[in-house]
NUMI-770746 format. One record per residue (C-alpha): residue in one letter; x negated, y negated, z negated. Coordinates in pm, 1 decimal, decimal comma. Each point is the difference from the previous one (the first is absolute). Layout:
NUMI-770746
REC rest        X        Y        Z
REC    A        X        Y        Z
...
end
This chain:
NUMI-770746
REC rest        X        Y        Z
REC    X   2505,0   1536,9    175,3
REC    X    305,2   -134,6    158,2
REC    X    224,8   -315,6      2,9
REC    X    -86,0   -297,6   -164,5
REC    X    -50,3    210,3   -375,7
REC    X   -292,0   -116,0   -165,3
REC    X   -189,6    277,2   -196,4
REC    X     -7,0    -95,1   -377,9
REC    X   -333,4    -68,3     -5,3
REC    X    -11,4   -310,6   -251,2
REC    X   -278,9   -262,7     71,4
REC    X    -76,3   -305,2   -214,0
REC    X   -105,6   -312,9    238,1
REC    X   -221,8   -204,6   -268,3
REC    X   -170,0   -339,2    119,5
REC    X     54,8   -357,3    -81,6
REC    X    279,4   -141,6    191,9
REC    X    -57,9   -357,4     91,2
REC    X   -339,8     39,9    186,3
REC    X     60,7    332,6     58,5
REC    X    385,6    -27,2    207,6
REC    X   -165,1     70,7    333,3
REC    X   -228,4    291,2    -75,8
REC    X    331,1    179,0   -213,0
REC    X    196,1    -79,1    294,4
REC    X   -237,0    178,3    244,4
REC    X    -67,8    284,3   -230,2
REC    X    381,1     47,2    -49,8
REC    X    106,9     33,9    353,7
REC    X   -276,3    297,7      3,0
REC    X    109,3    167,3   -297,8
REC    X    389,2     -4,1    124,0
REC    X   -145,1    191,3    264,4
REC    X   -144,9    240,7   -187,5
REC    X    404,7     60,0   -145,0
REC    X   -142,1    -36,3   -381,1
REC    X    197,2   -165,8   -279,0
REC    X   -197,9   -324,2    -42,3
REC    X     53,7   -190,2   -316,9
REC    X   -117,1   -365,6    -26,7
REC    X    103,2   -323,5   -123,4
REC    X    228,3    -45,2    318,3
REC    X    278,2    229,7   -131,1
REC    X     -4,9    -97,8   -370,1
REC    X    290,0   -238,6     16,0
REC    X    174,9   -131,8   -301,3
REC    X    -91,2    260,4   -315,5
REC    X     53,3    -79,6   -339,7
REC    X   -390,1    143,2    -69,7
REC    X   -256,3   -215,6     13,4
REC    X   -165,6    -51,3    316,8
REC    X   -312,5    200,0   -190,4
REC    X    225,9    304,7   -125,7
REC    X    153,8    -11,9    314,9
REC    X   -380,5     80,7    208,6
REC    X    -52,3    240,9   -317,6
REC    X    311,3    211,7     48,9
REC    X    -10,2     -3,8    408,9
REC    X   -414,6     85,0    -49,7
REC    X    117,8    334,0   -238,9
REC    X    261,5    161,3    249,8
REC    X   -276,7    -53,4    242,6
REC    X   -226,8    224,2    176,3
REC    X   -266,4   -162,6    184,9
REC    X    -78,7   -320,4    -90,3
REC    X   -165,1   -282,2    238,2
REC    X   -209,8   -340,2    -85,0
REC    X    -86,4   -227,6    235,2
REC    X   -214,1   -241,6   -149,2
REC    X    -40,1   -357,1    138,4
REC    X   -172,9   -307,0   -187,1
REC    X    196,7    -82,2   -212,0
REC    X     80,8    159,9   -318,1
REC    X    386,2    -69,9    -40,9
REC    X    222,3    -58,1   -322,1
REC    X   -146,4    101,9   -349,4
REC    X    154,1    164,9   -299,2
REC    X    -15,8   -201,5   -310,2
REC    X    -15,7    278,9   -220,1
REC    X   -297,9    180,9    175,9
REC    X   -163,4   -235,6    202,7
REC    X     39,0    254,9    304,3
REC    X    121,0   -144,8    297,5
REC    X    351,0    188,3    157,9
REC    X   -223,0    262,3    238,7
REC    X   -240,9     43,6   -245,3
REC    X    271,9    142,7   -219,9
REC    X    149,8    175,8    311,7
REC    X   -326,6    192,8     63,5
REC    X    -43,3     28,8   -363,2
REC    X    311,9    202,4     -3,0
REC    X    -20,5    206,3    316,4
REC    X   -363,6    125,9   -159,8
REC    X    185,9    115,9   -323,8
REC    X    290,4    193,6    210,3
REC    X   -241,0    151,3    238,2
REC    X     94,1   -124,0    305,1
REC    X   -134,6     17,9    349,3
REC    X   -222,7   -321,9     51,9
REC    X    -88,1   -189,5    332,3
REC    X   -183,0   -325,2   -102,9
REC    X    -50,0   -266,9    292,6
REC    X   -299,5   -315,2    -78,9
REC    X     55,9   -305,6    219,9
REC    X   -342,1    -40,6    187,0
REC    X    -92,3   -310,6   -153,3
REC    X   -232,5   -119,5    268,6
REC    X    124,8     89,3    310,2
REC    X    354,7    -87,5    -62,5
REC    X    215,2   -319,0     74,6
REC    X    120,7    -77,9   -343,6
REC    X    125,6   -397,4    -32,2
REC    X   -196,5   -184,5   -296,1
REC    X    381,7    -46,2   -205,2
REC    X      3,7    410,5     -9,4
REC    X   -328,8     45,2   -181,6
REC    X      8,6    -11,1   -371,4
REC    X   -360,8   -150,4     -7,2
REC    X   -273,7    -48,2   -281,8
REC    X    164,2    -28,7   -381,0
REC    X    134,0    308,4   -167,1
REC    X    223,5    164,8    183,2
REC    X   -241,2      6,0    305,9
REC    X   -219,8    168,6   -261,2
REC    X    291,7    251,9    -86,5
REC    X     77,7    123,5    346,5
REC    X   -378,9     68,2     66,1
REC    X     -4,6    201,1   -285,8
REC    X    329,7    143,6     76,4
REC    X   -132,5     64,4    354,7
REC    X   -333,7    158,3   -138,5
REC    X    174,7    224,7   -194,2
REC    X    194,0    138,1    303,7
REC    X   -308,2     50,0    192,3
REC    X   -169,6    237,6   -266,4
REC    X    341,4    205,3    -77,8
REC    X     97,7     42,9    413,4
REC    X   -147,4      0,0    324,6
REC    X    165,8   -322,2    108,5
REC    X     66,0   -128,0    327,1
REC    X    -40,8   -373,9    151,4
REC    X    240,6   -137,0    241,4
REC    X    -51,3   -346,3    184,3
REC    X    326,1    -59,6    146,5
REC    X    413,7     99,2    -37,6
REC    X    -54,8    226,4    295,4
REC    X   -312,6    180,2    -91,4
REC    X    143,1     70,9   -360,3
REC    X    321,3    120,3    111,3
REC    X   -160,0    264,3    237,4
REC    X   -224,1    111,8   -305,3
REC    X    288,4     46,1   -276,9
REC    X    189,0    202,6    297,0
REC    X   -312,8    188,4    128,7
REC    X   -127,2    123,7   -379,2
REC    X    378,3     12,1   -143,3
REC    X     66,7    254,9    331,7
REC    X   -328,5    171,0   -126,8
REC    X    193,2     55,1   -393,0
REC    X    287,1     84,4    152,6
REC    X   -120,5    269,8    198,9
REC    X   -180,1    174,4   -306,4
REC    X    284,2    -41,2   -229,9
REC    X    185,5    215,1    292,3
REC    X    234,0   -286,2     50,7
REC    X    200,8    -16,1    283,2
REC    X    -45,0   -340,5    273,2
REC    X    216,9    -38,2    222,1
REC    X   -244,6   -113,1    261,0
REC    X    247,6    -43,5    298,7
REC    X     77,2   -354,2   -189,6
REC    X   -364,1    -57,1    -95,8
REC    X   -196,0   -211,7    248,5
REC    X   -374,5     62,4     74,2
REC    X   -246,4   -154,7   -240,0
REC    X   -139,6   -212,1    262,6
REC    X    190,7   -105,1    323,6
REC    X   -148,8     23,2    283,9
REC    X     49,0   -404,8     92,7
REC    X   -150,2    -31,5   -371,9
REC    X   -323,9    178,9    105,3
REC    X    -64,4   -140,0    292,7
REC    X     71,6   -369,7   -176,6
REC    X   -246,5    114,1   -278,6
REC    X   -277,1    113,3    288,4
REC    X     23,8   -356,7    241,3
REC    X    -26,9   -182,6   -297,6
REC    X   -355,9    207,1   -134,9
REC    X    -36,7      4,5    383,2
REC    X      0,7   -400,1     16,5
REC    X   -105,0    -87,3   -414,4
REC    X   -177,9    329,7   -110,2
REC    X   -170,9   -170,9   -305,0
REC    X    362,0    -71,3   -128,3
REC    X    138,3    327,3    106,6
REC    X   -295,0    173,4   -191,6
REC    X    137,9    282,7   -222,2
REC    X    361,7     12,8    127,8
REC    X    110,0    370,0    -10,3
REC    X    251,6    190,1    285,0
REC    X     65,9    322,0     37,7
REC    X     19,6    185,0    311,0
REC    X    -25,8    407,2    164,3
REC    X   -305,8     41,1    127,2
REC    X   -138,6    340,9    198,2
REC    X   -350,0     48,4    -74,9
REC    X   -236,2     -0,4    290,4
REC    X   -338,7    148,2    104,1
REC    X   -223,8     64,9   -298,2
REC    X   -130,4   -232,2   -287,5
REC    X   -291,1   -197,2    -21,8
REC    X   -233,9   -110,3   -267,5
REC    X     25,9   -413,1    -54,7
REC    X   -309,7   -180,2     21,3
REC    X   -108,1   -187,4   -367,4
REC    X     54,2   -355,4    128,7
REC    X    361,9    119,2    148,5
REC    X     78,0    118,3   -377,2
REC    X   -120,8   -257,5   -141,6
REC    X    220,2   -248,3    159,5
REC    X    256,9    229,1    -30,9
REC    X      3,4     61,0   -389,7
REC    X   -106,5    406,1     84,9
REC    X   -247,6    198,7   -171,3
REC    X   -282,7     74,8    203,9
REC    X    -29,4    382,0     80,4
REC    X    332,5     14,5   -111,3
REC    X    195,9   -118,7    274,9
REC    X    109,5    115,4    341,4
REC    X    158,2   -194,3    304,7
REC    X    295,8    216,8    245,8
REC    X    103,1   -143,0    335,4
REC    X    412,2     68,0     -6,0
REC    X    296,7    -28,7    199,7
REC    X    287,5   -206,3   -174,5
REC    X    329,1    168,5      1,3
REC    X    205,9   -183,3   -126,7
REC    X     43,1   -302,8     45,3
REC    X    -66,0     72,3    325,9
REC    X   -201,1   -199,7    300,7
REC    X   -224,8   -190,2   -213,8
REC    X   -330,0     78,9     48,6
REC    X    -50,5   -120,1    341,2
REC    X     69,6   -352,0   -201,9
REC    X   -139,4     80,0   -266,8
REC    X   -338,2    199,5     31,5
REC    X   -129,5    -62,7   -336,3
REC    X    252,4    279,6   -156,3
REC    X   -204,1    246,3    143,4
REC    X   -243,9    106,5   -122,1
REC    X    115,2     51,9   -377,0
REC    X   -256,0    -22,3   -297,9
REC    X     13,7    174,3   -291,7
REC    X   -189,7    170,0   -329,3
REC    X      1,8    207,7   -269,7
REC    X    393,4    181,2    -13,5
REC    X     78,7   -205,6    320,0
REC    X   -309,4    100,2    232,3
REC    X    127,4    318,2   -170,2
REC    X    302,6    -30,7    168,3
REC    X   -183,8   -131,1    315,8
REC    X   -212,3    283,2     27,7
REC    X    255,8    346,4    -79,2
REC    X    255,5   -131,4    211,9
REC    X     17,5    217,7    348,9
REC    X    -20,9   -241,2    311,5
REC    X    377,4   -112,7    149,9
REC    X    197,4     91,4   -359,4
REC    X    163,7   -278,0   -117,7
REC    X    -50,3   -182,2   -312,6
REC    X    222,8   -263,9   -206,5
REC    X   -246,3   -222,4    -85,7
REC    X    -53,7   -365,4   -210,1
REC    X   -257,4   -209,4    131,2
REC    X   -189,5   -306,9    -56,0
REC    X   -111,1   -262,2    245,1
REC    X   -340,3   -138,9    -84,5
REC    X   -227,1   -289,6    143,7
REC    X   -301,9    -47,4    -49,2
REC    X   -387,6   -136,7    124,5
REC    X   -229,9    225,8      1,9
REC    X   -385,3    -78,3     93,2
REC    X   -196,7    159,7    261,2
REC    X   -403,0      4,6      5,0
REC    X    -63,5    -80,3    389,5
REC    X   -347,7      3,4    144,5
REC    X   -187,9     82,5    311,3
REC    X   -201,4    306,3    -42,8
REC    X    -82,9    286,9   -170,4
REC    X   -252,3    234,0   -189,0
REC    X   -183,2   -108,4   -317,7
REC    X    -55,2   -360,3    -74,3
REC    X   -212,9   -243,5   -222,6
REC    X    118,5   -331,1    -40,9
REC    X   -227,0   -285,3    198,8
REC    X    130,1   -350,6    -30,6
REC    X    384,6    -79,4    107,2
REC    X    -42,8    345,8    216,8
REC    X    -32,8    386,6    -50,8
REC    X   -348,3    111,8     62,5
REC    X    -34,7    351,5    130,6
REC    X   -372,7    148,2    -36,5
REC    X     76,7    311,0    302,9
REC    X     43,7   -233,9    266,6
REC    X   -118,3   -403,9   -120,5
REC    X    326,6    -97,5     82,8
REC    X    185,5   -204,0   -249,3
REC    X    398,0      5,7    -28,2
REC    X    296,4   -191,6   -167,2
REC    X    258,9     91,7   -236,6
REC    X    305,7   -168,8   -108,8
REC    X    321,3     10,9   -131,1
REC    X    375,2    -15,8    218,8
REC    X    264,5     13,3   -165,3
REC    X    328,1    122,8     86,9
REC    X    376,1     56,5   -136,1
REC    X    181,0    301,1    -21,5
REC    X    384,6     66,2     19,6
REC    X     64,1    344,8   -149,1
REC    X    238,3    260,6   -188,4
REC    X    -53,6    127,9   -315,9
REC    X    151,7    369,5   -112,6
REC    X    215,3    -45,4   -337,2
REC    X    159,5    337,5    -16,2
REC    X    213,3    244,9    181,8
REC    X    365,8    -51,3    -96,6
REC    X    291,0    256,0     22,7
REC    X    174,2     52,7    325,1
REC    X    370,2   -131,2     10,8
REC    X    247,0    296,5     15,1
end
């Protein structure tokens, strides 16, 4: 694509707008980016619809339509008790569109106490509103205005790319900055319980060969044991981090991902979203070995009359998590 012409790609921005100004903001700048025609309550302006026909109309000449939920559940309608974006996702279902459905992470995220609808009935309603998103799509969470604007753009990209749509991807930045990755690793670095479960995405080359994870390294991990294998790899891009940063490497995956892990010849590179992780894991110490019967605080072994001592140490764990392999950027 060239110039500044956005393809007509129509997308409906649906949210709640008080709580919700900062996280449309963020999400905005990303999807101008992506040169789609984004409709939203910004560009309304005076009408002489309703403010209700007017979402109804923009949702119909829309194609892909986009809820980012907070918690709060926004303006009702009198007549059906639906509040505005449940009526806006009510619609998109009955035209078909394309839906993208993002659940603020309700206990990791900084939300203040005056932008949380909280206990009575509409509390109740957005649950169930909520609930009923989870069953019908494969939603995802977001904790911040930053980490939900670099999800719309990364799985909007992905629809774009399968309708055939053209990006113009000269104008679209990358879906994490370098400066933004390293700021995400120094702070897991520094507070890695708080930094638990973040998600960045980086090119990786594969290195060496994969190894089995031991049960107590899956465990704290969230793997299935016997399902999972660990790689040792060299990060691409962004580059120079792992002599800072030696817990990328190796990277832990199973199922699809140790899939992944495994079929993937040494030095190609992959696009990659991964997970940092801490956790404690405990480790049965002990002086000693061969068969044992227990003898008082100690170990007893019958070969040699000696008795030994086991305990447990525990120990943390900084690590990354495979997510999936993601599309290379043209």
């Amino acid at each position: 694509m060239t110039g500044e012409t956005k393809q007509y790609v129509p997308v409906f921005l649906a949210s709640t707008f008080s709580d919700m100004q900062e996280y449309r903001k963020a999400v905005w700048d990303q999807l101008e980016k992506l040169q789609v025609a984004v409709q939203g309550m910004e560009l309304f302006g005076a009408r002489t619809a309703t403010p209700l026909e007017t979402c109804i109309s923009e949702v119909r000449n829309s194609e892909i339509f986009i809820a980012l939920i907070g918690m709060r559940r926004g303006s009702v309608v009198e007549d059906t008790g639906m509040s505005f974006v449940e009526t806006e996702y009510a619609v998109a279902t009955d035209e078909k569109l394309t839906i993208l459905i993002y659940l603020i992470d309700e206990e990791r995220a900084k939300i203040p106490p005056v932008m949380v609808d909280r206990g009575g009935e509409e509390a109740k309603q957005l649950d169930a509103f909520k609930e009923r998103l989870r069953k019908r799509h494969t939603c995802e969470s977001y904790t911040s205005p930053q980490e939900l604007a670099e999800k719309v753009q990364r799985d909007l990209l992905n629809v774009l790319e399968e309708r055939g749509s053209e990006v113009d991807t000269d104008k679209l930045a990358p879906t994490e900055e370098t400066s933004a990755v390293v700021d995400l690793l120094s702070s897991f670095n520094l507070m890695p319980a708080r930094y638990s479960r973040e998600e960045l995405e980086m090119v990786v080359a594969p290195q060496g060969k994969p190894s089995a994870v031991a049960r107590n390294m899956c465990e704290a991990l969230g793997l299935s044991f016997g399902q999972a294998v660990s790689r040792k790899i060299r990060v691409v891009e962004p580059p120079d981090l792992l002599s800072t940063y030696g817990f990328l490497s190796p990277v832990y995956g199973d199922y699809e991902n140790a899939d992944i892990l495994v079929n993937t010849p040494a030095k190609n590179h992959l696009r990659v979203l991964v997970q940092l992780k801490f956790a404690e894991i405990a480790d049965v110490m002990g002086s000693g070995g061969g068969a044992f019967n227990i003898l008082g605080d100690g170990i007893w072994d019958p070969v040699t009359g000696a008795t030994h001592y086991r305990w447990i140490e525990h120990r943390t764990v900084k690590a990354v998590v495979l997510k999936g392999e993601l599309p290379h950027r043209p």
